[in-house]
N, CA and C atoms as an extended XYZ file, in Angstrom:
171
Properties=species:S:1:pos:R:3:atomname:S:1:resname:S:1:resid:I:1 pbc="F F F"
N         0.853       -1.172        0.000 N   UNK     1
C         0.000        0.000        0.000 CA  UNK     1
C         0.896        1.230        0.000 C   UNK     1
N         0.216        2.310       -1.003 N   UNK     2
C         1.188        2.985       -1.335 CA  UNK     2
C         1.191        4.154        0.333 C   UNK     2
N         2.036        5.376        0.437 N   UNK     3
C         2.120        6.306        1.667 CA  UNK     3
C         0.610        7.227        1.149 C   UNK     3
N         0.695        7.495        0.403 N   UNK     4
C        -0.728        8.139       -0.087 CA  UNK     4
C        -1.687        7.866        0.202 C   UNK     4
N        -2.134        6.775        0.222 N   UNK     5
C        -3.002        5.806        0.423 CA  UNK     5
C        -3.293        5.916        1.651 C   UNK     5
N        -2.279        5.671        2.370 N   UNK     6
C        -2.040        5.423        3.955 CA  UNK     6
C        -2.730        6.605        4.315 C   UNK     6
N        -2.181        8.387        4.101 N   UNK     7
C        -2.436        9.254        4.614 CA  UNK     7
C        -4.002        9.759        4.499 C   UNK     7
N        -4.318        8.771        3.284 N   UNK     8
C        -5.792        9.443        2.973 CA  UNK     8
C        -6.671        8.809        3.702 C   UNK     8
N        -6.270        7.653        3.622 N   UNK     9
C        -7.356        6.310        4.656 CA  UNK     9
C        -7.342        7.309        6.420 C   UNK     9
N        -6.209        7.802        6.911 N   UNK    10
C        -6.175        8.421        7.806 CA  UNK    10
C        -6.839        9.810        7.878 C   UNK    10
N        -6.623       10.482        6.608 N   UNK    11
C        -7.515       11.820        6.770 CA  UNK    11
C        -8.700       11.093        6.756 C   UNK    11
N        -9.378       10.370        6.114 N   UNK    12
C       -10.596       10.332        6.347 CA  UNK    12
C       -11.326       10.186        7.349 C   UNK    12
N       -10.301        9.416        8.300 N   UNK    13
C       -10.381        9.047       10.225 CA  UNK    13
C       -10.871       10.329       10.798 C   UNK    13
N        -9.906       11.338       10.024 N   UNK    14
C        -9.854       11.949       10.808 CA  UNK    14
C       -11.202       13.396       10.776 C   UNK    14
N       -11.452       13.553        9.591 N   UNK    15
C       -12.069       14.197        9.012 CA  UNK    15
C       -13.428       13.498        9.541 C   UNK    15
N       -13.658       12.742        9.407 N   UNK    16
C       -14.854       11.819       10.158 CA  UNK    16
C       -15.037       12.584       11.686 C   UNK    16
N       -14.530       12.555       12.098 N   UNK    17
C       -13.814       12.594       13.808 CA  UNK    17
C       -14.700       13.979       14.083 C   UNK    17
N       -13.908       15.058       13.114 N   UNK    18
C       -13.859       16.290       12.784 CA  UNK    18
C       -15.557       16.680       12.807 C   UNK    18
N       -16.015       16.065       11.963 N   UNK    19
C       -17.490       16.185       11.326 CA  UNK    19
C       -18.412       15.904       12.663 C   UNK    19
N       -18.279       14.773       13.477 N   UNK    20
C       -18.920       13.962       14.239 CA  UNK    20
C       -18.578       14.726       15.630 C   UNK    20
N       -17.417       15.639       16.063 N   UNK    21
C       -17.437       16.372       16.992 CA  UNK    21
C       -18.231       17.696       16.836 C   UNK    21
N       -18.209       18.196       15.692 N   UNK    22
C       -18.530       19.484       15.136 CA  UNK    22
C       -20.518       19.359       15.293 C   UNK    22
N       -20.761       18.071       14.550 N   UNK    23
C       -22.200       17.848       14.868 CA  UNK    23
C       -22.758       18.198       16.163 C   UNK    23
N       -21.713       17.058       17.361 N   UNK    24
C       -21.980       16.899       18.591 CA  UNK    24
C       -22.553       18.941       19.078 C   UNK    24
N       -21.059       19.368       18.584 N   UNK    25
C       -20.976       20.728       19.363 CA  UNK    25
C       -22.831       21.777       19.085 C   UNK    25
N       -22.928       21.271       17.626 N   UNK    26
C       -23.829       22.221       17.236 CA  UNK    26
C       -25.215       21.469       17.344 C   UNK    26
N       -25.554       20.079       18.027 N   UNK    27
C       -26.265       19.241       17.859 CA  UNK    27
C       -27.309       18.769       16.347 C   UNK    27
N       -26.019       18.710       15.737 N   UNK    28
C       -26.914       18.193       14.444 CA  UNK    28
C       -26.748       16.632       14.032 C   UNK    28
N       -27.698       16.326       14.165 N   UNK    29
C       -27.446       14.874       14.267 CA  UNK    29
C       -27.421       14.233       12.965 C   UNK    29
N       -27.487       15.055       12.104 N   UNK    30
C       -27.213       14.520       10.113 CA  UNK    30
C       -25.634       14.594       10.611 C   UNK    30
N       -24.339       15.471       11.090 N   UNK    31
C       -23.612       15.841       11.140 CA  UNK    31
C       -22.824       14.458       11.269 C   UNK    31
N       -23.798       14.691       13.193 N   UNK    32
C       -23.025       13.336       13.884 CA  UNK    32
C       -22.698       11.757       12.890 C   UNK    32
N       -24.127       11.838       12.344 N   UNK    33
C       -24.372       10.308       11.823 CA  UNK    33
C       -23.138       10.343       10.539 C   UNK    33
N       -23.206       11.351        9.740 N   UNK    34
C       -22.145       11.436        8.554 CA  UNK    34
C       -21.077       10.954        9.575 C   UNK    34
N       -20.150       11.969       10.445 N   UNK    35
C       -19.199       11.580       11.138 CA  UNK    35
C       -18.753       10.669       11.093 C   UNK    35
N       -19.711        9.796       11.816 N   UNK    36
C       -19.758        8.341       12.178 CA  UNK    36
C       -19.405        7.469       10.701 C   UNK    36
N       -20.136        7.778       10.063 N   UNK    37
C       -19.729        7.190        8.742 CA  UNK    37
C       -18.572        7.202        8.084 C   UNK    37
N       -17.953        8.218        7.824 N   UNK    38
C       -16.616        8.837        7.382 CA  UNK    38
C       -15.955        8.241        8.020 C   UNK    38
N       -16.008        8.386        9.516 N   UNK    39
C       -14.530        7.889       10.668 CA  UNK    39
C       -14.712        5.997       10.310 C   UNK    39
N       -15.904        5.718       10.531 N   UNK    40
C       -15.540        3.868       10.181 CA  UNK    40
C       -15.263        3.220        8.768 C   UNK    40
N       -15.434        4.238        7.256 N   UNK    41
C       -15.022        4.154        5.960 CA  UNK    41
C       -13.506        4.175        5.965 C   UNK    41
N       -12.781        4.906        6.616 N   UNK    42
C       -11.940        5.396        7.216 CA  UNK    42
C       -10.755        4.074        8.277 C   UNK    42
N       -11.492        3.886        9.434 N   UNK    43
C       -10.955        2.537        9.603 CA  UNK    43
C       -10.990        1.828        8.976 C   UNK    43
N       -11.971        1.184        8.106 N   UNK    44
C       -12.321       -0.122        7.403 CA  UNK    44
C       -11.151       -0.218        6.649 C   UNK    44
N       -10.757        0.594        5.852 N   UNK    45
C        -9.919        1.062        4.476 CA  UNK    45
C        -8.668        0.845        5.472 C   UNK    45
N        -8.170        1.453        6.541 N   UNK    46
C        -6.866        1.373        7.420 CA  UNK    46
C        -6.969       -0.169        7.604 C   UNK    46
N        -7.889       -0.912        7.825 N   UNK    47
C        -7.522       -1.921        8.170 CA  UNK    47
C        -7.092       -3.268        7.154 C   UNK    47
N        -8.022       -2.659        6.172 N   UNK    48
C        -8.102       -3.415        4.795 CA  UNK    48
C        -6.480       -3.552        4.361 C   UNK    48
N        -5.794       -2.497        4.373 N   UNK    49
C        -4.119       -2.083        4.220 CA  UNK    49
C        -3.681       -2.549        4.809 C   UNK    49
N        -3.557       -2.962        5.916 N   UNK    50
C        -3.088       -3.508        7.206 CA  UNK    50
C        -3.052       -4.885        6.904 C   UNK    50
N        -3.862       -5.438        6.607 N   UNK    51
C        -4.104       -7.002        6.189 CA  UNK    51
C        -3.459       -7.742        4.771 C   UNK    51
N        -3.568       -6.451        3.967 N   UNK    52
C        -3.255       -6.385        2.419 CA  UNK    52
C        -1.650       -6.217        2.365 C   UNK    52
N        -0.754       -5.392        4.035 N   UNK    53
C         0.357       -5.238        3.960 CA  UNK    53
C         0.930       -6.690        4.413 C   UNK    53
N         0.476       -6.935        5.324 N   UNK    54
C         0.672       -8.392        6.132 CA  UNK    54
C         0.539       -9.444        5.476 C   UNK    54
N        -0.540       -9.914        4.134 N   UNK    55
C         0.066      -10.904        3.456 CA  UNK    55
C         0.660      -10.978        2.574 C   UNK    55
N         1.735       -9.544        2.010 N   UNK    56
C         2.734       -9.360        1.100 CA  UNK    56
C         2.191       -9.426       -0.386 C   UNK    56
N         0.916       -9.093       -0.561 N   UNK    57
C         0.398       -8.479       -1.592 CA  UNK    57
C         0.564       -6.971       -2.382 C   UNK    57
């Protein structure tokens, strides 16, 4: 997996994070729920790499 890859799977963590605190603050709960979405698209993809690095693919 390329470093690109890596950093984007992570912005998206993070950007998720971002969205889903920002909801919290302003109580919008379309906000929160996106959040939520973004931040676990986000892991899924980190982990997918993770697995994809580990069996030398």
């Amino acid at each position: 997996m390329s470093i690109t890859s890596k950093i984007a799977h992570t912005a998206e963590t993070a950007k998720g994070g971002a969205k889903r605190m920002f909801g919290r603050l302003t109580g919008s709960r379309r906000l929160r729920t996106e959040g939520r979405a973004d931040q676990a698209k986000g892991d899924i993809k980190q982990a997918g790499a993770k697995i994809k690095d580990a069996s030398g693919h």
